[in-house]
N, C-alpha and C positions, 0 to 999 in steps of 0.2 A: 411615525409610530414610536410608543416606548416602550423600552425595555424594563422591568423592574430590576432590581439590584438587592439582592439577600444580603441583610446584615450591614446595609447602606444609606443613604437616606436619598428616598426617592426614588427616581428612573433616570437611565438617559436616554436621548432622542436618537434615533438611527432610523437611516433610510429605509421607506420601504419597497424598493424597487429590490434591496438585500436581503431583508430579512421577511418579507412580506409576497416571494415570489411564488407561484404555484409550482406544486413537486409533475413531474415530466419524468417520468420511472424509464423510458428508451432512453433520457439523453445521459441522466446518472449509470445504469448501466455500462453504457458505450463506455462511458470517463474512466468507472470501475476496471472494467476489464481491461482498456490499455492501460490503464495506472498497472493492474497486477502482470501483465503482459509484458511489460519496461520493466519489472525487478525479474526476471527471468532470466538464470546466467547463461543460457542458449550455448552450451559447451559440450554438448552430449555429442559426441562420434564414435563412429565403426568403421574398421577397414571394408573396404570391398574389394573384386579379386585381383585390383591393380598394385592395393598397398600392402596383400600381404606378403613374406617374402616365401621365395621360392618358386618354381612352379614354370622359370622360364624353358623348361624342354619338353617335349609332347612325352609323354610316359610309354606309350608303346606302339607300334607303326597303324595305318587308319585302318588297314586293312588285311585281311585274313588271321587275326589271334582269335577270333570268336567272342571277343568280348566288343562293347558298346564304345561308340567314339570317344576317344579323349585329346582336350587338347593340354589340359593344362590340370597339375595335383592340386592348383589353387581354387577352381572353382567351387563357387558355393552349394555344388551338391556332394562334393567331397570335405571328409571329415578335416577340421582346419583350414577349410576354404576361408576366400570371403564372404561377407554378408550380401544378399542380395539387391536389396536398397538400402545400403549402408548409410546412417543416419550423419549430419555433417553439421558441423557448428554455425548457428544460425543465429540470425537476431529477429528476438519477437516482436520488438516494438511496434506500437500502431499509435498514426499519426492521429493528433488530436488538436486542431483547433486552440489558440485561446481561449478565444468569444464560447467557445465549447466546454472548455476545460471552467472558464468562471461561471457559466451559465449553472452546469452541473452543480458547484461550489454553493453557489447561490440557491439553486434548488435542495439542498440538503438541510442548510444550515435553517434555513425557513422552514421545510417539514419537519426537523427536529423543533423550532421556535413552536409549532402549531401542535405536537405530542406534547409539548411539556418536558420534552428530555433536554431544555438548555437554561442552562441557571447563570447566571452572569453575578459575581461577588466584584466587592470594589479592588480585593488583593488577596494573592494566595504567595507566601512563602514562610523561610524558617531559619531562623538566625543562623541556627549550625546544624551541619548533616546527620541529623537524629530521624529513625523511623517511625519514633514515638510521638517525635515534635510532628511530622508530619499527618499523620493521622488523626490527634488532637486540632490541628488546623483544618482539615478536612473534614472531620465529626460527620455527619448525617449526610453530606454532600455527598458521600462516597455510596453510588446505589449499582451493584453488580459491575460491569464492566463501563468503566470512568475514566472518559478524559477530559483532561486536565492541561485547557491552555493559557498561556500567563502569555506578554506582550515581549517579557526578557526573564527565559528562566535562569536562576541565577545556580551556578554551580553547586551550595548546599542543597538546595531545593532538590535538581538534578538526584545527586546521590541521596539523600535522605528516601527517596519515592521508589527507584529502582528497586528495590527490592520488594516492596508491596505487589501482593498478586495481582490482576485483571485492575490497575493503576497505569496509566500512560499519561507521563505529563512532555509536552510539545512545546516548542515556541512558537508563536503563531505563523512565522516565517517560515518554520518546518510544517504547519498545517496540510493535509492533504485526504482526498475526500475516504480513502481506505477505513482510516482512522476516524472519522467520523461518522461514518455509516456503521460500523464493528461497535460502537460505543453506547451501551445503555444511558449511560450519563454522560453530556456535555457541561463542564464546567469551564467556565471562562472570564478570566480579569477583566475589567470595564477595558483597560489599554489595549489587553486582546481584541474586544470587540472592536475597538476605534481604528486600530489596524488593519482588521480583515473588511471594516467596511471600507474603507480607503481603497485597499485593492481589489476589492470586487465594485465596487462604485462605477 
């Protein structure tokens, strides 16, 4: 199949086993979720009533004060106790596949090819780290939340874009389907494309 190329001449030719694959909404899902699952800094803890301190002598004998048993001021019905299921630093990851991970990849990049939200230019960058320069290169491309993946983004490029609101420009190396799915516009270098078809191939 081909791709058209805005402000190019012609198309190029890419696979269509990549760019031509049916959207599969369970298996992008699944991708999504552990994609946002792996950036989770799973670091959230609470004592429970072994790690707070204190608490090592029973407070008053078991029997005859009329009051309810106690063994210990640490517990979590007492005020500065521990927490009950004290929460403990955990890791979210969830395992995925490759064959999974590019399948999803593949199913994205193609439902965005069959909307119309992926526009493939021959080159996107900017002499020098200007915001203005960058914008002027980008002109009408730029439609709500836009990304912007080049094959090597080059360090002006990088900083000139930062600062543009609802603008992410990627390497395609750093490609990942978050980022694609979040994106009203896909823009992308012919070299980009010839890259991500290579690794999703």
């Amino acid at each position: 199949m081909e791709l058209p190329v805005i402000g190019g001449s012609g198309a190029i030719e890419v696979s269509e086993a990549v760019f031509g694959r049916e959207f599969s909404e369970a298996l992008v899902h699944q991708v999504v979720t552990a994609y946002l699952a792996g950036a989770r800094a799973g670091t959230k803890a609470q004592k429970n009533r072994g790690d707070v301190r204190g608490g090592g002598r029973k407070p008053w004998r078991q029997k005859g004060t009329g009051r309810a048993r106690a063994g210990s001021i640490r517990s979590p019905l007492w005020r500065g106790g521990g927490v009950t299921f004290a929460a403990r630093p955990r890791d979210h990851a969830q395992k995925v596949n490759r064959k999974m991970y590019r399948g999803a990849m593949r199913a994205i990049v193609s439902e965005l090819l069959r909307q119309g939200r992926l526009t493939v230019v021959p080159e996107i960058d900017v002499p020098e780290p200007k915001t203005k320069l960058f914008l002027e290169t980008l002109g009408e491309l730029r439609h709500g939340r836009t990304l912007v993946v080049t094959d090597q983004c080059s360090e002006a490029l990088y900083l000139a874009s930062r600062n543009v609101p609802d603008v992410l420009v990627l390497d395609s190396d750093a490609l990942d389907p978050v980022s694609l799915v979040g994106a009203e516009r896909v823009v992308m270098t012919v070299g980009a494309v010839k890259k991500l078809e290579g690794w999703l191939a």
